[in-house]
C-alpha positions as CSV (number, residue, x, y, z in Angstrom):
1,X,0.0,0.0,0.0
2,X,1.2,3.5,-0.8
3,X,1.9,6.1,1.7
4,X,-0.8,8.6,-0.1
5,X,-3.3,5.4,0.2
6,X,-2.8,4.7,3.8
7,X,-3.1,8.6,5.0
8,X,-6.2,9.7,3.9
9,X,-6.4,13.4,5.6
10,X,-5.1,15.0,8.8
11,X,-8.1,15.4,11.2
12,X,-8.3,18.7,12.8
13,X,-10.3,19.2,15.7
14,X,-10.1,21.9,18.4
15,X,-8.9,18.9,20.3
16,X,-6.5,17.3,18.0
17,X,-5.2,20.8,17.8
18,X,-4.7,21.2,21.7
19,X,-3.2,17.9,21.5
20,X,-0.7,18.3,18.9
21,X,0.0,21.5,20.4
22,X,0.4,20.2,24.5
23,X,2.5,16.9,24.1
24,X,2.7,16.5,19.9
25,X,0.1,13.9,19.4
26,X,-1.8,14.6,15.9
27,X,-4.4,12.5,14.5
28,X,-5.1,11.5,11.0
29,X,-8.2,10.0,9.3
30,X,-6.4,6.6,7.5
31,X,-6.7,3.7,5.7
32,X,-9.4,1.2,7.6
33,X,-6.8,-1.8,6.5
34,X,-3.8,0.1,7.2
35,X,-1.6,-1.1,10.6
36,X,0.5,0.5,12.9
37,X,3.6,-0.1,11.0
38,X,3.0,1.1,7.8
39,X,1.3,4.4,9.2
40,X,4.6,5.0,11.1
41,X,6.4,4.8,7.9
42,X,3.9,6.5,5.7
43,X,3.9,9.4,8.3
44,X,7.8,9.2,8.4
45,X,8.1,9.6,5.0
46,X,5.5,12.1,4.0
47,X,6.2,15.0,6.5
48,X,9.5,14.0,7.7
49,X,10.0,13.7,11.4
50,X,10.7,10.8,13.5
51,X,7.5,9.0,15.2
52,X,7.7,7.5,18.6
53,X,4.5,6.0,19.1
54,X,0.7,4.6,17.1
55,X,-2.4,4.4,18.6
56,X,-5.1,3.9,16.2
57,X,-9.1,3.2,16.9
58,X,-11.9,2.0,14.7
59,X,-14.8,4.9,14.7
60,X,-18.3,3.3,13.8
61,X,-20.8,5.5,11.5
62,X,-23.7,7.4,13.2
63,X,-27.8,7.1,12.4
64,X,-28.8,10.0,10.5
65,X,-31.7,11.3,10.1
66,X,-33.4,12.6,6.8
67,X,-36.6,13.3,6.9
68,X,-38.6,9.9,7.5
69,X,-35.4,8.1,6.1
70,X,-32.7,6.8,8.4
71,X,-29.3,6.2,7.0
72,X,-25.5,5.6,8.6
73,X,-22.9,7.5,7.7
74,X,-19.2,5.9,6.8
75,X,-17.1,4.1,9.3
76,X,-13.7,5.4,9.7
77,X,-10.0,4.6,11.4
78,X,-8.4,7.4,13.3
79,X,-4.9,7.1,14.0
80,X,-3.3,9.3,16.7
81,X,0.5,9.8,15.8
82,X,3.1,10.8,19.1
83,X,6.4,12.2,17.4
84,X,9.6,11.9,19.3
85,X,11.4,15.2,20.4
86,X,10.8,18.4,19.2
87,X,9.9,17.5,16.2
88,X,6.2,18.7,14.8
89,X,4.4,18.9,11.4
90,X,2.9,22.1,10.0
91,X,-0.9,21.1,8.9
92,X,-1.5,24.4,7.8
């Protein structure tokens, strides 16, 4: 899998944000069959900096509401990346 496959988008939240910001944890909407390993490397490799630690966490789609119609949206994988040192990545 490529690196562009396995991270889909940075997810920024007011608190990913304080996270990232506090103790340099940032969290990124990837890949559902992506593992730990290969989001270390594909993070590694796309912005640069050196990753200490992978948490990641299946997040299951919500009932919606349209009128009298219910539908679910999409499930998703978050992955919540802890970099090493002073390193940090610019998201904006």
């Amino acid at each position: 899998m490529d690196e562009h496959n396995i991270v889909i988008r940075p997810l920024v939240t007011e608190q990913s944000m304080h996270l990232a910001g506090k103790i340099g944890a940032y969290s990124f909407v990837v890949n559902k069959q992506a593992n730990k390993v290969q989001i270390k490397r594909a993070i590694e490799n796309l912005y640069g900096v050196n990753v200490d630690r992978v948490r990641t966490m299946n997040r299951q789609g919500k009932w919606r509401r349209r009128g009298r119609s219910f539908g679910k949206t999409a499930s998703w994988k978050k992955a919540v990346v802890y970099l090493k040192g002073e390193d940090h990545i610019d998201l904006f």
